[in-house]
C-alpha positions in Angstrom: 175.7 20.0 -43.2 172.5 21.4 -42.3 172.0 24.9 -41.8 170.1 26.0 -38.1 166.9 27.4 -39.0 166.9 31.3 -39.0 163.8 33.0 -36.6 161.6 34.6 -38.9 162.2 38.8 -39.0 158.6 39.0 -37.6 160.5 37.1 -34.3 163.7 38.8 -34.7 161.8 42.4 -34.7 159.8 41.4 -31.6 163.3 40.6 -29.6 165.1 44.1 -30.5 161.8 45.3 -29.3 162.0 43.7 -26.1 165.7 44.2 -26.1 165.5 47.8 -26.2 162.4 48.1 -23.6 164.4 46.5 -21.2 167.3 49.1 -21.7 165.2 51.9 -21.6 163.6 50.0 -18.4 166.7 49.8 -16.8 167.3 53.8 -17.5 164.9 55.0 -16.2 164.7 52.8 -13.0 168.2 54.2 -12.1 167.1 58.2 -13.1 164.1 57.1 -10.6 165.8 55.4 -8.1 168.6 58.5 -8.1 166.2 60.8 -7.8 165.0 59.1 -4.5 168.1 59.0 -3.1 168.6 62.6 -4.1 165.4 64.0 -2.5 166.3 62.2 0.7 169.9 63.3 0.5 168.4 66.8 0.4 166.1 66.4 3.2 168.8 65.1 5.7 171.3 68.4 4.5 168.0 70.3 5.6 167.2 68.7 8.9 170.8 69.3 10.2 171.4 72.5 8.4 174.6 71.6 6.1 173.9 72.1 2.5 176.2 70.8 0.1 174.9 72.4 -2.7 177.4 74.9 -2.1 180.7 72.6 -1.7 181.6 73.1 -5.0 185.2 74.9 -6.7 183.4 76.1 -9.6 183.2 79.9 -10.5 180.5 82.0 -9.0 177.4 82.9 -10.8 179.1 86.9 -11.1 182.9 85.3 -11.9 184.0 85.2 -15.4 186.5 83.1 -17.3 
């Protein structure tokens, strides 16, 4: 049987490259694209005066454990 040619490592090293530049792409569209939706989150809690930065069940900065 005849074995399938192999890409050379020069081609192999340029595909992880690309491989990981599209991860790291993908990353930091979503951290971008959150941060979007976050700033307009925060403007609308503004405009009508609710602020959910407070709705939270966590201890107070003064509380301790």
């Amino acid at each position: 049987m005849h074995e399938p040619e192999r890409p050379s490592d020069r081609r192999l090293g340029r595909a992880a490259i690309w491989v990981v530049g599209i991860v790291l792409l993908v990353i930091a569209l979503v951290f971008i694209g959150r941060n979007f939706w976050h700033h307009d989150v925060l403007k609308e809690d503004q405009q009508t005066g609710e602020n959910r930065a407070d709705d939270h069940e966590g201890l107070t900065p003064n509380e301790k454990r």
